[in-house]
N, C-alpha and C positions, 0 to 999 in steps of 0.2 A: 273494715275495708271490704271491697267489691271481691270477688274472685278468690285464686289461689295466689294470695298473698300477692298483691298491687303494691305493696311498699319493699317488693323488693328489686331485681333488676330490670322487668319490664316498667315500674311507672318512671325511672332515670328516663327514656327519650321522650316520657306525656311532660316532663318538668323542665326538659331544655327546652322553654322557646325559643322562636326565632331569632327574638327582641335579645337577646343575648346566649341564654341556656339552652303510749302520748295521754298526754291529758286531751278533754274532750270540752268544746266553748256548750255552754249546756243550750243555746240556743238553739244552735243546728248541728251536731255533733261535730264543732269544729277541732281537727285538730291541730293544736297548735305546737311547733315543734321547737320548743325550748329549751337551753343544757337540762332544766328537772327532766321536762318528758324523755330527753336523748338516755336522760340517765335509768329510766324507767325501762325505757326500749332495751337496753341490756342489759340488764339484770333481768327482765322477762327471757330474752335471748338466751341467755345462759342455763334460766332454768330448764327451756324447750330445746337447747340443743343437746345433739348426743355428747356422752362424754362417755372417757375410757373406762371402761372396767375389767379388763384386763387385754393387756399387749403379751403377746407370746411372738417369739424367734426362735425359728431354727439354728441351730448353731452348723458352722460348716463341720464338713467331715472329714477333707481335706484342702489342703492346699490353693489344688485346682478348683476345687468346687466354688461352683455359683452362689452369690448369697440367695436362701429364703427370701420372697418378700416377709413383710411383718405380716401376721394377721390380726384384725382388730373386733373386737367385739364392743358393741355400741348398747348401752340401754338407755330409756327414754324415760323422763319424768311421769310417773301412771297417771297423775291428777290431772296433768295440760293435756295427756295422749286420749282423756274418758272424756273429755268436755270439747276439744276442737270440735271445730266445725269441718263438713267434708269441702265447701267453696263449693267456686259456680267455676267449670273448667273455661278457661279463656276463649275459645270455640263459641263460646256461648253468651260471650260480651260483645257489647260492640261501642266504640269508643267515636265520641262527634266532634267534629271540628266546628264551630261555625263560624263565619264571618263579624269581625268584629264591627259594632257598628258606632261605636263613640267618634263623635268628630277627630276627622284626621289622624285617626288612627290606624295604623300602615302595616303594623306588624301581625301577625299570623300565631296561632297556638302552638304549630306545629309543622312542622317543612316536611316535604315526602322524603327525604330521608326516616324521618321520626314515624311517620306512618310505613317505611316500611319495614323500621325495627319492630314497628308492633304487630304486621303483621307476620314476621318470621315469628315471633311469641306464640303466633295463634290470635290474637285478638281480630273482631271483624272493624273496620275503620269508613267510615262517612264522614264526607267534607261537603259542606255547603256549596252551591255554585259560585265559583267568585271571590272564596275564603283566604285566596292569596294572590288575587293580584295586583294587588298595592307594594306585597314583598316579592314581586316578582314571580309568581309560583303561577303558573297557569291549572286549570283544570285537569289536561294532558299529561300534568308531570304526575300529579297525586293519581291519576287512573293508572298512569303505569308504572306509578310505586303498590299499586295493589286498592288502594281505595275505591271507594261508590259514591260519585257525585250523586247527591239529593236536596232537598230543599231545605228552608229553613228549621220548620215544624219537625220535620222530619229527623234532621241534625240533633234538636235539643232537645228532644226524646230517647236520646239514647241513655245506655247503662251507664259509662263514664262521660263527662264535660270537659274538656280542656277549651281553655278562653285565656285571653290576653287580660282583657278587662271583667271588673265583674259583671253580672249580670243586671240588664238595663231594661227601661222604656221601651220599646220595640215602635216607633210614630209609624211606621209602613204598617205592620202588622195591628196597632194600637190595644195592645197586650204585654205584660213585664215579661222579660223571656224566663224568670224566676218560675213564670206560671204554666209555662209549656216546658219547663222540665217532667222527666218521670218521677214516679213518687221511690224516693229511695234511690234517686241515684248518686253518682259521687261528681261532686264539681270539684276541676282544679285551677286554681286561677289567683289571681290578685284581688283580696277582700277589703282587707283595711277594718275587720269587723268593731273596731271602736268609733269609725266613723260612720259606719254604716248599720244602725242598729236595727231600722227596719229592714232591709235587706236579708240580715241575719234573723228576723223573724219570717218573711216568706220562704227563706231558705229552712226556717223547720218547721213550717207547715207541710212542704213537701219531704220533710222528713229527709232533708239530703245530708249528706257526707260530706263534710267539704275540706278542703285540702289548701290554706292559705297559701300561697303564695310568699307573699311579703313576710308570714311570719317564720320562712326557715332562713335558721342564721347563717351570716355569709362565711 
């Protein structure tokens, strides 16, 4: 994943869409979030988190006395602390919204609510012009939750993707927006990748991350 860890409480408001809200697919590093992967994810979790090695308390001295807090000493697994990665600090991502453009499709990736969870996180946030007003969201509400209106090209160049739909035909542009993503970056969205096998072949030529949608269980 992108950053200093995306999967944990900043990417919660890039997965609530509007519309309502690991193992790796070897096509496009999809990952797909299944009970095995859930089950992988903690057990990794547990080997990277601290855990106690020794709890000391003060005992009172008297009566009156206040208790001690505990003090806790933590140590860290050496193998996961010598191989992490440092991340990309969130300042230095920047996350696109674009308009979606499958017929009649009205819903939005992300409401300025959601962009401006992310950017209390730090993340930087672009929304396409016109990316929500079909769900109601004008231009003026995402500017003044923090966002930068820009264009299309511009949007789907960004470090993270969030989409309703997956990635399509572009007939205005007459380009798959698959192809004006950046290389290496992370799409979240609704795949269907059994359905969609070329799809999930352009999506790893550009070498993207992508973050199914449909396949986290309910």
């Amino acid at each position: 994943m992108l950053g200093c860890s995306l999967s944990g409480s900043p990417l919660r408001p890039l997965c609530a869409f509007v519309c309502a809200g690991g193992g790796r697919f070897s096509a496009a590093q999809l990952l797909l979030v299944s009970p095995m992967a859930s089950l992988l994810r903690v057990v990794a979790t547990s080997c990277c988190s601290p855990s106690f090695s020794r709890v000391a308390c003060a005992k009172l001295q008297s009566a009156r006395a206040a208790k001690t807090p505990c003090l806790r000493y933590f140590r860290t697994h050496q193998a996961l602390y010598d191989c992490a990665s440092p991340g990309v600090p969130y300042k230095q991502l920047t996350v696109g919204v674009p308009k979606e453009i499958f017929q009649n499709e009205r819903r939005v990736a992300l409401s300025p609510a959601g962009v401006q969870a992310l950017i209390k996180q730090g993340f930087n946030v672009v929304v396409e012009s016109g990316a929500g007003e079909s769900a109601k969201f004008s231009d003026d509400h995402y500017i003044q939750a923090g966002a930068t209106i820009k264009d299309v090209k511009d949007v789907l160049a960004s470090d993270l993707l969030v989409k309703v739909r997956a990635p399509m035909f572009n007939p205005t542009l007459g380009v798959h927006e698959a192809d004006l993503m950046k290389d290496a970056a992370t799409l979240v969205s609704f795949i269907y990748p059994a359905q969609n096998p070329e799809l999930m072949e352009q999506l790893s030529q550009r070498k993207a991350t992508v973050l199914a949608m449909d396949q986290v269980p309910v």
